[in-house]
C-alpha positions as CSV (number, residue, x, y, z in Angstrom):
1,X,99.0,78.0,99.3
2,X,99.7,81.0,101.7
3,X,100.8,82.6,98.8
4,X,97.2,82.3,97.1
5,X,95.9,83.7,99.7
6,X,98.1,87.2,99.0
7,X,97.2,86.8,95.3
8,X,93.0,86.9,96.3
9,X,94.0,89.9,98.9
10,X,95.8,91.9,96.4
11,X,93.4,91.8,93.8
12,X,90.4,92.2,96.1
13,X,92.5,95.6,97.2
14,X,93.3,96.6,94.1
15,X,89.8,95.6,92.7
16,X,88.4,98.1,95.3
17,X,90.6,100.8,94.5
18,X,89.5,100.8,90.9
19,X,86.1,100.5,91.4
20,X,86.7,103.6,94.0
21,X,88.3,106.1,90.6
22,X,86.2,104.2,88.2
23,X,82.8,105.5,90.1
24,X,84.3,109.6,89.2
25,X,83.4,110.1,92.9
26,X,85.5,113.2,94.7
27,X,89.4,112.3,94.6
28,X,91.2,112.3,98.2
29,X,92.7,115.2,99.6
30,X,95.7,116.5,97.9
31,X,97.9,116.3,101.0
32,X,96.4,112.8,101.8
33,X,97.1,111.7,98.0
34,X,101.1,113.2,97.9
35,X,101.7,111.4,101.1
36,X,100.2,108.3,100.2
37,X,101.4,108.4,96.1
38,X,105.1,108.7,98.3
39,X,104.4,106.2,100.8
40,X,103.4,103.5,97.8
41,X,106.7,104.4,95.8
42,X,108.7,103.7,99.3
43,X,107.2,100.4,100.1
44,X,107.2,99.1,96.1
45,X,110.9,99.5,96.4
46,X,111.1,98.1,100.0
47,X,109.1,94.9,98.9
48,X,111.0,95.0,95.7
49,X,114.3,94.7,97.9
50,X,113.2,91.9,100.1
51,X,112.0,90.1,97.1
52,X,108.2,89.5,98.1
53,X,106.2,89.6,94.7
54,X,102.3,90.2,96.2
55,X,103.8,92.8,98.5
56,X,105.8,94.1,95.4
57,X,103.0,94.5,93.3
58,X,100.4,95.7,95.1
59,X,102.3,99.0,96.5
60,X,103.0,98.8,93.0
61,X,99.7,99.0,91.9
62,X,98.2,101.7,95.1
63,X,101.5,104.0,93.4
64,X,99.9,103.8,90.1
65,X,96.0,104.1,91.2
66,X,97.1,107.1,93.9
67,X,99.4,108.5,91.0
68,X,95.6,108.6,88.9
69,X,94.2,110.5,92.0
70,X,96.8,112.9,92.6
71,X,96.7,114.0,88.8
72,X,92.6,113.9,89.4
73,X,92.7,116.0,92.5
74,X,95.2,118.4,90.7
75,X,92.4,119.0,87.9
76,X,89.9,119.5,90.6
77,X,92.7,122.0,92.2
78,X,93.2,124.0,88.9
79,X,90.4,125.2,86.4
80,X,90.4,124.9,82.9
């Protein structure tokens, strides 16, 4: 049951986060993104390691959605 309960927060989080790059509004910082594209790749492999799935996944998926903003806020960064 407790595990359900990760499940509904993970999608909710990643739900939000979607909506958040679907809406085209003004990426992050750049700093702010690096760090937190790093950070996500970091605790994907240390949830990975201690074998917890919801906490696996979701750093898995904030890597991939701050990965998206990091490549948006490098277009912003550099014309053409």
């Amino acid at each position: 049951m407790i595990q359900v309960l990760g499940l509904i927060g993970l999608l909710l989080i990643a739900a939000a986060w979607a909506v958040n790059i679907a809406r085209r509004g003004p990426p992050p910082p750049l700093d702010l993104t690096v760090l937190y594209f790093f950070g996500s790749v970091a605790l994907t492999i240390y949830a990975a390691v201690l074998g917890d799935a919801v906490f696996t996944v979701l750093n898995a998926l904030s890597s991939v959605l701050s990965f998206i903003n990091l490549v948006r806020a490098l277009r912003i960064k550099t014309p053409g």
